[in-house]
Structure formats: C-alpha cells, structure tokens
N, C-alpha and C positions, 0 to 999 in steps of 0.2 A: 465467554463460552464456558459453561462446564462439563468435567469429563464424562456426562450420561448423555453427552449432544453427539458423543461420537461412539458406534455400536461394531465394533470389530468384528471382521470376519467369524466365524465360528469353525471354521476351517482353511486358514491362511493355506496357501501354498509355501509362502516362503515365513516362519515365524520371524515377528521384530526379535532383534537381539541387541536392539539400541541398547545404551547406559543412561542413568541417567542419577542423578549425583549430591545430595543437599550439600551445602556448607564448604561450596568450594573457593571459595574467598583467601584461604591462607591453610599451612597445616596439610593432614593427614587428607582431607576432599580436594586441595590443590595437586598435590602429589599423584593422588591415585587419576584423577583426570589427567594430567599431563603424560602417567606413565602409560594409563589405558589408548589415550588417542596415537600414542607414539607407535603402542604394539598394532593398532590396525583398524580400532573400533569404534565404532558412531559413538562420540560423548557427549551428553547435555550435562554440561558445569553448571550450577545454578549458585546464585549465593541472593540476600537479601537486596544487596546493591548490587547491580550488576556490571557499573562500572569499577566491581573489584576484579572482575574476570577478565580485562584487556588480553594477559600475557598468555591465559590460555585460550582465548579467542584465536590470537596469533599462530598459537600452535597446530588448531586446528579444533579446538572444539568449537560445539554448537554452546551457547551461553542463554540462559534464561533469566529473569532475577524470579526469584522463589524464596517467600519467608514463609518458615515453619512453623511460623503462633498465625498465621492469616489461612481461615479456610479458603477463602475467594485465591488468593495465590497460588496455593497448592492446588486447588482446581483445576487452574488455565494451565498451571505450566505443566500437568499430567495431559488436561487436553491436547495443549500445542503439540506435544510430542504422537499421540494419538492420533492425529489427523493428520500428520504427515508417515506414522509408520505402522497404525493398527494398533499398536500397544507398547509399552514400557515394557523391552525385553529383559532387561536387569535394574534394578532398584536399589541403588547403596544409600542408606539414611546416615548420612554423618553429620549432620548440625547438633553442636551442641557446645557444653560450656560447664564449669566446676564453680557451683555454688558456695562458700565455705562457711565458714566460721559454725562456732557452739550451735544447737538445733535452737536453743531460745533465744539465744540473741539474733535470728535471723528475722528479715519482716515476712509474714504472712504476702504480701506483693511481690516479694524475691520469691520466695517458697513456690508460689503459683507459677513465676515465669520458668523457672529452672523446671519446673514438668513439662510446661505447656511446650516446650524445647525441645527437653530429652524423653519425653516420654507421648505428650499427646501428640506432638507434631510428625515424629516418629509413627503412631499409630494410625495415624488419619491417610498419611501416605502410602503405605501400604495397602488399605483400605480403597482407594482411589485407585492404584496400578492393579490389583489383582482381578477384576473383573476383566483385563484385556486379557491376564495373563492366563487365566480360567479360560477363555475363549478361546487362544490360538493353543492351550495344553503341554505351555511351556513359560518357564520364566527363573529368576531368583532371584529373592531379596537376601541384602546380603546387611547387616543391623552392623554398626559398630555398637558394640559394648566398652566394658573394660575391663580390668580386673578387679577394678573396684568395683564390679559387679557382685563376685564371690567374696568377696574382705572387706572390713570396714576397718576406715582410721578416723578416731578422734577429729573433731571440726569440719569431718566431711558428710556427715551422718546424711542430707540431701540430695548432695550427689552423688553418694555411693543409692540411694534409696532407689533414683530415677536409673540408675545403671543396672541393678538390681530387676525391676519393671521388665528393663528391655530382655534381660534373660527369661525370664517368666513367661513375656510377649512372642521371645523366638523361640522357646519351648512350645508354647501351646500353637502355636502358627504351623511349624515344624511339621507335625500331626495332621494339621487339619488341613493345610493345603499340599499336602506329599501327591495325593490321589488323583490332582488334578493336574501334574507334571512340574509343580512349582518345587524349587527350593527352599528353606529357608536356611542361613546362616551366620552364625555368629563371631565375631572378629574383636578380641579378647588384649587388648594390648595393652604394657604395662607402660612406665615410664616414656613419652617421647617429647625431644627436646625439639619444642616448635612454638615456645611461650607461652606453654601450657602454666608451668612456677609461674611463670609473671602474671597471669591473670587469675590464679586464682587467689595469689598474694593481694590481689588486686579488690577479687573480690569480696575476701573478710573486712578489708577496710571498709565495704558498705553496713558491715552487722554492727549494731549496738551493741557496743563491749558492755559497758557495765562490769556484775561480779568476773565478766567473761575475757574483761578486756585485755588483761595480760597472758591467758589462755589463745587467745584469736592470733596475739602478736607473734605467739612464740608458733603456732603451726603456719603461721605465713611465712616464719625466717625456719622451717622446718620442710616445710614444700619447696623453698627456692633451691636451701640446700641442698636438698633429693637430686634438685634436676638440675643441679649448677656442680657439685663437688660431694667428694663421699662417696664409699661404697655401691650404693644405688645407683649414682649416676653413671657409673663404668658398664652396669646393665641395663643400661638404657637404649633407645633407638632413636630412629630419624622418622620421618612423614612417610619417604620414602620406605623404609623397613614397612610397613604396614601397607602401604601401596603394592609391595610386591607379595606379599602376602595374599589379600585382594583378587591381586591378577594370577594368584596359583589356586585359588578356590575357584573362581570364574572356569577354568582350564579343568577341573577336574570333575572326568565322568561321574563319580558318586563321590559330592564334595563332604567333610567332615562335618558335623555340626557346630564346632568348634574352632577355630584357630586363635591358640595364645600367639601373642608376639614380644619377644623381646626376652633375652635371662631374666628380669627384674618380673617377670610376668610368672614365666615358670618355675621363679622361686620361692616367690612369695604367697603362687596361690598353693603350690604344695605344702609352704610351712602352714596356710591356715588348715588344710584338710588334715594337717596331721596333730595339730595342736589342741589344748583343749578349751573352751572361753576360759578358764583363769589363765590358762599358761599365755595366753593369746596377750589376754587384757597386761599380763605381767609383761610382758616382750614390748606391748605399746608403752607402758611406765616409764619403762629407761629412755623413750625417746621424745613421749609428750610430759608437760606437768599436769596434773589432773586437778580441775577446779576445784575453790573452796571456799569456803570463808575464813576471808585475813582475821 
C-alpha cells in the first residue's frame, strides 16, 4: 500500500494527533516514545527491525518496522498509520547516526549512507505525512538536529554536514508549511550519553587511515572522552533530557523554532557564534592534532 491509496478527509471533525516516530530501537526515539505513550498519546515506534521495539510495545506503543534508506517502507508505514487515523498528527524524524573520521579518508558508500539516513530519509518522510497533514490543517514535524548542526569539529566534517541539511530543511519547511497549520521544529541537542561515543568511535574505525590514520585515532579516543570523562561530559544529558524537551515543544501553543538541549549544547554553540573561524580553528588545536606529513 502506498500513502497516495489513502485521501484524508479534507475537513476531519476530529484532527489525527497520533505520533509517530523514526529510530526508536534505542537512545533519544526510545525514550521520547516511552515518555510520550506514558503521558497519554497514540505512539507509532518504528525502528528498522522491529523486533527491537518489544519493551515499548509492552508499554503501550503501536510499533511498525520502518527503514529510512527504503522508499517502499517509509511508504507503508505513513500508510498504515493513515488508514487507521487520516493522517500522521505529529512526525519526529529521529533516525540517524555519526559518520566520522578525516572527509578523505571516508568511502564514497559511507558518505552516501550517512545522507541517505540523516538527511534523505529525513526529507522523504516529511514529504509523505504532510499531505494529510495539509488536509486536516494541522500537524508538526518535529526534526532532530544537533548542535553539530551550527559547529563543526574536526573528523566530523559528514555528520556535522547532514546535521547542517536538516537545519537548512527545517528552516525552509518552517516557512512553507506555517500557512497550512503545520509546525515545523527543531531540536538541537548537545552531548547525550546513550552510545553515541561508542559508535562513532566505532565508526572512524571503518575510514581508511592512511596519512589520516593517527588523526581518525585520536578524535575517536577524543569523542569517547567528551562523553565518558571531562569537562563536557558533566554537560551532557540523557535520551530522556531530550525526550522531555520533545514533549514541551509538542505542549506548546506557539512552539519555538528551536530547542537546544543540554549545557554542552548552550555552550558551545554560543562559543562558536561569538568566536571567529581562527579563534574557533585555534580553540579546536589545543584539542585535536591537525594532519600532516611525517
């Protein structure tokens, strides 16, 4: 079934207010589904597998499986929800993942998944809910970003690029579907400890070091750090911290365009607004080594 097989009201009596949720297999999409179903609200969990969603089945959500690189997926499970309530009342895209290492040492095949993820899969779904939500003259997508949307660090040049995108995406959406009662907004969260370090430690081990390769090592034992010990980690947060955040933009008559989360978030994107690219690149120095030839 795809989502053009089912034609919503164009005047619901009661508008869908369902949720509905990418990437809720573990993390920051686990969290805000369990804390949304708890407060009162129809949840569709979705994750790639979907018997990663057992415990919040249990809880009470509705569960789908939905992967974010498959148009056919993302189809049905807009459908499914669709034909059972007229349209995707709320839309949080949270699937996603931190690409890492040097920009050249990365493969072209990563480069493409780490979009097709954080950025096309992201784009395609909103694309698919907003014609119900156009219909019944109410809705809001609600984008995880980061704050490595507004800042870049060294070895992340990727995933800051596709975080980047979604700002850009929730910017110009923002605009264009205001008119037709849709929200759009963006949720901005710095450090959270949910094995974010681990995987993307994880993930520089896939890049081709080469001249790069004592560079890759050292932001990988530089990333765990952040979110294991150190300064940063003390402003850090939980799944939870950004779930409840989530659930006060959802609650809010005229929500913000924005929600940072976390000190680590409010402080670092202030230091880059106020810094200047040298001072910025010199502040990164003391904390990365910068490539070269031995």
């Amino acid at each position: 079934m795809s989502s053009s097989a089912v034609v919503p009201s164009s005047n619901p009596k009661t508008p869908s207010k369902v949720i509905l949720i990418t990437g809720c297999s573990s993390g920051i999409g686990a969290a805000t589904a369990l804390r949304l179903v708890k407060a009162g609200h129809t949840v569709y969990a979705t994750a790639r597998k979907v018997e990663t969603l057992t415990a919040l089945a249990e809880a009470g959500c509705r569960t789908l499986a939905l992967d974010v690189t498959d148009d056919t997926s993302m189809s049905k499970a807009v459908a499914a929800v669709e034909a059972e309530h007229g349209a995707v009342g709320v839309l949080i895209n949270n699937a996603g993942y931190s690409q890492s290492g040097a920009v050249e040492s990365v493969s072209m095949a990563d480069t493409r998944r780490q979009f097709e993820t954080n950025v096309f899969g992201l784009l395609r779904m909103c694309q698919l809910v907003l014609p119900g939500m156009r219909a019944q003259r109410q809705g809001k997508i609600i984008n995880i970003g980061s704050m490595g949307g507004t800042l870049t660090f060294p070895g992340g040049g990727l995933y800051h690029a596709s975080k980047y995108a979604v700002e850009a995406l929730s910017d110009a959406m923002r605009f264009e579907v205001k008119g037709f009662g849709v929200d759009v907004i963006l949720i901005q969260p710095g450090l959270i400890k949910s094995g974010f370090g681990e995987a993307v430690a994880g993930g520089i081990g896939k890049a081709d070091g080469g001249v790069y390769a004592e560079f890759n090592a050292a932001v990988a034992k530089a990333t765990l750090e952040a979110y294991e010990k150190g300064p940063l980690a003390a402003l850090g947060g939980s799944p939870d911290d950004v779930a409840a955040v989530i659930q006060k933009a959802l609650g809010a008559r005229k929500p913000k365009a924005r929600y940072p989360v976390t000190a680590s978030a409010h402080l670092l994107m202030a230091q880059r607004r106020l810094l200047s690219d040298w001072a910025w690149d010199t502040f990164l120095s003391g904390n990365f080594p910068q490539p070269k030839e031995s």
